[in-house]
FIMI-216071 format. One record per residue (C-alpha): x, y, z; residue in three letters. Coordinates in steps of 0.2 Angstrom, whole numbers, always signed. Last residue first. Example, Ala and Ser with C-alpha at 12.3 -4.5 7.8 and 13.67 -1.06 7.14 Angstrom:
> +68, -5, +36, SER $
> +62, -22, +39, ALA $
***
This chain:
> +109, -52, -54, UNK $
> +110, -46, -36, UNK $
> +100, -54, -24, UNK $
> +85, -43, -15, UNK $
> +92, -42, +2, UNK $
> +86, -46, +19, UNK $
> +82, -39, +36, UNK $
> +68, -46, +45, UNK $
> +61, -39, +61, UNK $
> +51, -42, +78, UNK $
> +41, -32, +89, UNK $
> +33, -33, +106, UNK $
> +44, -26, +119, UNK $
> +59, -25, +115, UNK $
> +67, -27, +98, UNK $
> +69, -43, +91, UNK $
> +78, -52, +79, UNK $
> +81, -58, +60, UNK $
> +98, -55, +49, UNK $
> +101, -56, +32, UNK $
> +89, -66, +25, UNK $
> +89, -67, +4, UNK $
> +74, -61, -2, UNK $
> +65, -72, -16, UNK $
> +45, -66, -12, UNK $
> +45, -85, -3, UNK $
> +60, -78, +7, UNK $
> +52, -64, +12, UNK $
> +34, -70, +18, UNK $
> +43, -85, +27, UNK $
> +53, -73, +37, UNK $
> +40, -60, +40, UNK $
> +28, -73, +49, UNK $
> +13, -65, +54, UNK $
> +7, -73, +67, UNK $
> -9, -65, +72, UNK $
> -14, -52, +88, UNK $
> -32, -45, +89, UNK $
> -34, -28, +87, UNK $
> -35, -12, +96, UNK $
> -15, -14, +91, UNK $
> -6, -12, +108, UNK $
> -19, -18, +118, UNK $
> -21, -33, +106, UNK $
> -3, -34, +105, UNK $
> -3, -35, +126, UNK $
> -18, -48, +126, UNK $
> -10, -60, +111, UNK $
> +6, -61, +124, UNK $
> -3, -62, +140, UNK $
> -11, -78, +131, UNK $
> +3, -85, +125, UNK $
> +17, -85, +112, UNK $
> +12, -71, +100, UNK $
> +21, -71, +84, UNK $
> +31, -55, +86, UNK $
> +22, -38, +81, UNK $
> +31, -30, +65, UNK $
> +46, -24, +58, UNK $
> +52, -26, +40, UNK $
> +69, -22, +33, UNK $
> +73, -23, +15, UNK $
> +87, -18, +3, UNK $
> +92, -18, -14, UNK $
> +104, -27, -22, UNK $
> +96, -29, -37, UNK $
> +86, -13, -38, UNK $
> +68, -14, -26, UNK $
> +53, -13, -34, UNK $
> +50, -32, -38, UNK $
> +55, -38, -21, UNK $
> +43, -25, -13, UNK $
> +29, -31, -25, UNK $
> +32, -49, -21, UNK $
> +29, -46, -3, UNK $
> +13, -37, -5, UNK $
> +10, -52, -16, UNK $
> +14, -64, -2, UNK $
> +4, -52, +10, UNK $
> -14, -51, +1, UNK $
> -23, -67, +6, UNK $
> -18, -61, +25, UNK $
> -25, -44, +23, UNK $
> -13, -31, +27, UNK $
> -13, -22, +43, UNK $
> -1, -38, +49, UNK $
> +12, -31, +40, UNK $
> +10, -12, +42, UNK $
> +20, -11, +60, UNK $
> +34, -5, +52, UNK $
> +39, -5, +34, UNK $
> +56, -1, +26, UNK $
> +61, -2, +8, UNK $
> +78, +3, +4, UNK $
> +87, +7, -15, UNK $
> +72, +9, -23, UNK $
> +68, +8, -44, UNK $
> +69, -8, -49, UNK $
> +52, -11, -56, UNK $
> +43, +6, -59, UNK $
> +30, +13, -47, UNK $
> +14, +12, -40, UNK $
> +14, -4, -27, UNK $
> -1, -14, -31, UNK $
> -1, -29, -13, UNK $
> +8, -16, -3, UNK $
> -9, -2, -3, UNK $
> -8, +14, -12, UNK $
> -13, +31, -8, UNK $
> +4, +42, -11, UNK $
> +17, +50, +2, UNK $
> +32, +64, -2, UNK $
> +48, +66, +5, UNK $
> +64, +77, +1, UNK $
> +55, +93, +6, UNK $
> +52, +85, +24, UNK $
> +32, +82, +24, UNK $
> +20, +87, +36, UNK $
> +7, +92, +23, UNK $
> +9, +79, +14, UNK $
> +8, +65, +30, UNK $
> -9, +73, +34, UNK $
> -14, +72, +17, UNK $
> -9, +52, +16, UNK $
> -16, +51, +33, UNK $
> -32, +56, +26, UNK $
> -31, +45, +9, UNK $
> -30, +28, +19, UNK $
> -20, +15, +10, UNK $
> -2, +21, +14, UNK $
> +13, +24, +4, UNK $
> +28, +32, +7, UNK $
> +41, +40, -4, UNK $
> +59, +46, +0, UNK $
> +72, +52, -6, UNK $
> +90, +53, -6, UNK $
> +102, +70, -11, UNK $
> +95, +80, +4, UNK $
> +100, +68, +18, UNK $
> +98, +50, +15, UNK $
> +95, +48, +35, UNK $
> +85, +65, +39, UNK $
> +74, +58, +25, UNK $
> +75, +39, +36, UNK $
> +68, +48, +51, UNK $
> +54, +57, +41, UNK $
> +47, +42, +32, UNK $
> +46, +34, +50, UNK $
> +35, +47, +56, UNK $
> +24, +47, +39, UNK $
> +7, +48, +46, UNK $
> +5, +31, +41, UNK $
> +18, +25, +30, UNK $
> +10, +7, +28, UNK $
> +27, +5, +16, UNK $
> +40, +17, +17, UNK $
> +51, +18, +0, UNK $
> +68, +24, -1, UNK $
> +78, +32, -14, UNK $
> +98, +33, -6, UNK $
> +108, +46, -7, UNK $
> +115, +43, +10, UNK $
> +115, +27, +16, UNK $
> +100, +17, +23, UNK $
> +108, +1, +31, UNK $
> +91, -4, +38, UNK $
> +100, -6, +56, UNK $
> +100, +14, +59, UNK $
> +81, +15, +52, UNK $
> +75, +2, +63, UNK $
> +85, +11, +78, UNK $
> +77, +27, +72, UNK $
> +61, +21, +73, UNK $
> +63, +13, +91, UNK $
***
């Protein structure tokens, strides 16, 4: 599944790439095997333990920081690619839209996006499989909405089996 996300994410070689709600830092290391020695990539997660465990870990062309979405620490244009998988809906609900608005305003013109997350649930079986999943009840998040309000332009959205959806989108150019 990561490396599906990170297939479709358009990662090139090269690139600087940020992780959001890196966790442990597994999807971190499957886009640094992506940009290859010349990228990097940074992560950022709000709990401090998994932030050490993810440094300790770490491919030499990665490196993780304590941080939440909605106060991203670092310089306005300055990624190529933000990723983020299954972080969304970890976010408070008052926080997304400036979580949102901190990716836009970190990623070069140009730049790219591509969010995963639970699927709005349709049902009870639905709600009850994320809630397995997650240990927590099931929201809709609504990645789209949350993307274009930041000023992302959609690319493409989807599915991928069994509960997630995504949003890839660009961050116009000039």
């Amino acid at each position: 599944m990561y490396d599906g996300l990170v297939r479709r994410s358009g990662v090139r070689p090269g690139d600087r790439v940020l992780d959001v709600g890196s966790g442990t830092g597994y999807l971190s290391g499957r886009a640094a095997l992506a940009v290859g020695p010349s990228g990097r990539v940074e992560g950022v997660d709000p709990s401090p333990t998994v932030v050490a465990y993810a440094n300790e870990q770490a491919p030499a062309n990665t490196t993780f920081r304590v941080a939440g979405a909605e106060r991203l620490p670092f310089e306005d244009a300055s990624f190529d690619l933000a990723l983020s998988c299954l972080a969304v809906h970890h976010i408070p609900a008052d926080d997304r839209v400036q979580a949102f608005a901190e990716l836009f305003r970190v990623l070069k013109p140009g730049g790219r996006l591509l969010i995963a997350d639970f699927r709005p649930p349709t049902g009870r079986l639905s709600r009850l499989a994320i809630a397995a999943f997650s240990g927590h009840g099931a929201e809709d998040v609504r990645l789209t909405d949350l993307a274009l309000g930041a000023g992302f332009y959609i690319v493409e959205t989807g599915r991928r089996p069994p509960l997630l959806c995504f949003v890839r989108a660009t961050r116009p150019s000039g």
